[in-house]
N, C-alpha and C positions, 0 to 999 in steps of 0.2 A: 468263138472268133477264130478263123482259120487264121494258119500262119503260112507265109510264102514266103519262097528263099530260093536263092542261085545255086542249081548244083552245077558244075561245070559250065558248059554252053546252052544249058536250060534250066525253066525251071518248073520248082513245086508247090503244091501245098500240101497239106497235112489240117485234119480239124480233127483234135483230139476229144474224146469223151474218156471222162475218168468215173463214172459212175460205176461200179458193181455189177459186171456181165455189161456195159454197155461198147461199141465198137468202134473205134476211129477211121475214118475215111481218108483218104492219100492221092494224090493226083501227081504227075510228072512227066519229063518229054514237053514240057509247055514251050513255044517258041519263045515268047513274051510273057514280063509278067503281067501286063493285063489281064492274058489268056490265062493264066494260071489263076487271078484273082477271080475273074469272070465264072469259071469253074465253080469254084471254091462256093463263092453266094449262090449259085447256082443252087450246089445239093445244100449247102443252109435253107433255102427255100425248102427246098423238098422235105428235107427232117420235121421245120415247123409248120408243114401242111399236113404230117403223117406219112406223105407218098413215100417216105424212106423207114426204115426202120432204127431207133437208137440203139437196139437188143442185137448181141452176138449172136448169140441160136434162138428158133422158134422155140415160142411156149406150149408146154400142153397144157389141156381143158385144166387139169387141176392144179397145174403150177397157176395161172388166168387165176383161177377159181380161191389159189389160197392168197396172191395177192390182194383181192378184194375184200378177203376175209379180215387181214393180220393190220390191213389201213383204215378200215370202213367199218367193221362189224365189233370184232373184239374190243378193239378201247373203247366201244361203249358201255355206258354204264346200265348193262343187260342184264337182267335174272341169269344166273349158273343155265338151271334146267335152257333157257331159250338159246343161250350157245352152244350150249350139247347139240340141240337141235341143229343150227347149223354145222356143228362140229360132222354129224352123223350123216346129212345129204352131203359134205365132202366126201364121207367113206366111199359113198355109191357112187359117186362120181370116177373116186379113185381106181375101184375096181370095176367099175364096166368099162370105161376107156383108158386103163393104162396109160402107155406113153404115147397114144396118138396125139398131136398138135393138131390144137386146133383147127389151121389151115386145111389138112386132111380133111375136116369132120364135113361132110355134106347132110343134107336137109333128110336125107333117107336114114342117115346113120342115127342121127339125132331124133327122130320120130322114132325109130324102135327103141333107144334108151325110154321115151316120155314113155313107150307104150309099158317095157319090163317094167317101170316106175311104179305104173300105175295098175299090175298086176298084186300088190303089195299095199299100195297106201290107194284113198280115197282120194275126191277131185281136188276138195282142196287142200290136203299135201302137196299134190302133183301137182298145182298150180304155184305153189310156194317154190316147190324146187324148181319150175321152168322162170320163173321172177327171179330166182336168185341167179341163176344160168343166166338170164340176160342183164342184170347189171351189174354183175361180174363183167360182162364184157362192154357194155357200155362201160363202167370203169375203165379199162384198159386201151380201149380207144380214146378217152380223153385224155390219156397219157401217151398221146401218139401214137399209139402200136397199131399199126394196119393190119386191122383182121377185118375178116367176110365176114359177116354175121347173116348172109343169105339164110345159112342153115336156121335160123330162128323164124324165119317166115312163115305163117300160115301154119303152124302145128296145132295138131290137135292133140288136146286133153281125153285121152280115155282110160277109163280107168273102171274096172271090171268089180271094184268095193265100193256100193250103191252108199251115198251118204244119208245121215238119218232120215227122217222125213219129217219138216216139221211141226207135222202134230202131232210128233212122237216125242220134241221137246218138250213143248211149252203145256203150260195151263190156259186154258179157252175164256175162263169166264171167276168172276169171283165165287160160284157157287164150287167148281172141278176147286179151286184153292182151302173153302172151307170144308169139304168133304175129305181132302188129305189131314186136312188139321183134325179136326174128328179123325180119322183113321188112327194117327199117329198117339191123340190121346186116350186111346182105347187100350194102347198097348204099354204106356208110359209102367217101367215097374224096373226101378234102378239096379234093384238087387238079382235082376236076371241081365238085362240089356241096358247098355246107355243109348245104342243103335235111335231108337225113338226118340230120343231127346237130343241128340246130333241133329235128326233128321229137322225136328222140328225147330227150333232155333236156325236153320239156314233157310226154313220155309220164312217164319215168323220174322225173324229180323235183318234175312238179308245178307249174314255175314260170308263170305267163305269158307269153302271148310278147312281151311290151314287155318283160321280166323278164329274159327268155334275150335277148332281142336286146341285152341293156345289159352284160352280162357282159364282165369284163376278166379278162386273167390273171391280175391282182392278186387275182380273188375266187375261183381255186381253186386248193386246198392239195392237190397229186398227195398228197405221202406220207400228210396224215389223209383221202385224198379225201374231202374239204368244198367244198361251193360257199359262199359266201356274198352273198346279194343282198341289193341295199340301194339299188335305183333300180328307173328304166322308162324305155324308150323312150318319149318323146310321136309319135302322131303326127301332131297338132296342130302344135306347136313345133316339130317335127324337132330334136328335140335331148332327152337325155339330161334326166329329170328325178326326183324324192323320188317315194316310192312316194307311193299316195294314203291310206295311214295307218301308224300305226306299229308296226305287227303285220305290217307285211310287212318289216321288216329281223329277218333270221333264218338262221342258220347249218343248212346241212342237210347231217346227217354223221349219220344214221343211216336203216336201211334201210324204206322204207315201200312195197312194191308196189303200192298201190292206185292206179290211176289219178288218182280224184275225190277222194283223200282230205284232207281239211282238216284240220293240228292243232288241238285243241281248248284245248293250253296256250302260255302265252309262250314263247319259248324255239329252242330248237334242234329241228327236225323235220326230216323229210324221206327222202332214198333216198341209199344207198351210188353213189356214181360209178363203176361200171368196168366200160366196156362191152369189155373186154379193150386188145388193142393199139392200139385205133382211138384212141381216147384220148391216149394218152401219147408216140403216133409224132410220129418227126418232122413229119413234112405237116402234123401237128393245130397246131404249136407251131408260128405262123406270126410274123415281128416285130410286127405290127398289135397295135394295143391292145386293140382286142376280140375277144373268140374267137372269131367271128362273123362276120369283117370282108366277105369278100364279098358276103352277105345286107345286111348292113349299109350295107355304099353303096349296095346300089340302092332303100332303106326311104330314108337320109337325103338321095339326091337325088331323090327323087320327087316 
């Protein structure tokens, strides 16, 4: 709310902002104070259309870039590693355009950044960091702030790190799935490798491998063969942690061959355990608390 007042034989306004780095506007010399109120609404309009600015000095790209972070991103309740992740496209940010402000940045500038980007990371990294570039700044324009976002226009994504191809992911057909299982139990022999039996449990039942790497005795039942998971590996904390929601504590004690396949209810899901003797031998039944244990020290001293 501007304030107006008589200074001698004229008058003023004043519309003060108290926010943190934000600027107040002052008007004077008004014959009347109509004119001096008239004013006043005037640039109030303009503030709550954007056309004005509420900020003292321009922003640069990553000042922009950390307020959308510190309101929007971090108090979510995000995996550690996924904020790293944006912690780490700020760095890049930070050091290819120092303190250029934004306003500066044109559509040329900004296309050589996407291109360095993407000399370094594959398309879709460089599609994430040009996503978080633009709603960072959509953020900021909905807090008023008059920026050009011209330079976002029309960029291209290239990036010189070819992503996998995939049918270098996936398995084709149920026979390429039971040909790995065969493969895998060919080589099953504890007392050299637990590598095989990793592998297999993430083919057979699906779980991840912070998922299989977290497994104790205590979570599989030989006579219903049931696994039950109900952690992860971090490998952030190097330690033992709660999945990341609560759709992953789940009992699996029925039979699912599908590699990729995700249940679609609460509940118990999953794949039959019994990759015959390899299993249930002695060599597999080692004292260590997790079934895993060899794989396991060299994850948790790493």
């Amino acid at each position: 709310m501007a304030r107006i007042r008589k200074r001698g034989k004229t008058w003023s306004f004043e519309i003060e902002r108290k926010g943190k780095g934000e600027k107040s506007y002052h008007g004077s010399g008004f014959r009347t104070k109509k004119e001096a109120s008239d004013k006043a609404k005037e640039i109030e309009l303009q503030l709550a259309s954007g056309q004005l600015t509420v900020y003292e000095n321009p922003l640069t790209l990553v000042e922009l870039f950390d307020s959308w972070l510190e309101v929007e991103i971090l108090p979510q309740k995000l995996d550690i590693d996924t904020k790293k992740r944006y912690k780490r496209r700020r760095e890049v940010i930070k050091n290819y355009f120092g303190d250029m402000l934004v306003s500066d940045i044109v559509r040329s500038n900004y296309q050589k950044f996407i291109n360095f980007y993407g000399e370094s990371y594959e398309i879709n990294e460089l599609g994430r960091m040009n996503a978080n570039i633009t709603k960072a700044v959509e953020f900021a324009k909905a807090d008023r702030i008059p920026i050009d976002d011209s330079f976002l226009k029309n960029i291209k994504l290239n990036s010189i790190r070819e992503p996998r191809h995939p049918d270098t992911k996936f398995l084709h057909s149920q026979d390429d799935y039971e040909r790995v299982m065969e493969y895998l139990r060919l080589f099953m022999d504890y007392r050299k490798s637990v590598v095989p039996y990793v592998l297999y449990i993430l083919f057979g039942i699906g779980l991840r491998p912070g998922e299989a790497l977290s497994l104790t005795w205590a979570d599989i039942d030989f006579d219903r063969q049931e696994v039950y998971t109900h952690s992860r590996w971090s490998s952030h904390k190097h330690t033992v942690v709660p999945p990341k929601n609560d759709h992953y504590y789940r009992r699996i004690n029925r039979r699912n061959p599908s590699v990729r396949k995700v249940p679609s209810y609460a509940g118990a899901a999953g794949v039959e355990i019994n990759p015959g003797k390899n299993l249930e031998s002695t060599q597999f039944r080692e004292s260590r608390e997790f079934c895993l244990f060899s794989i396991w020290s060299k994850v948790a001293c790493a």
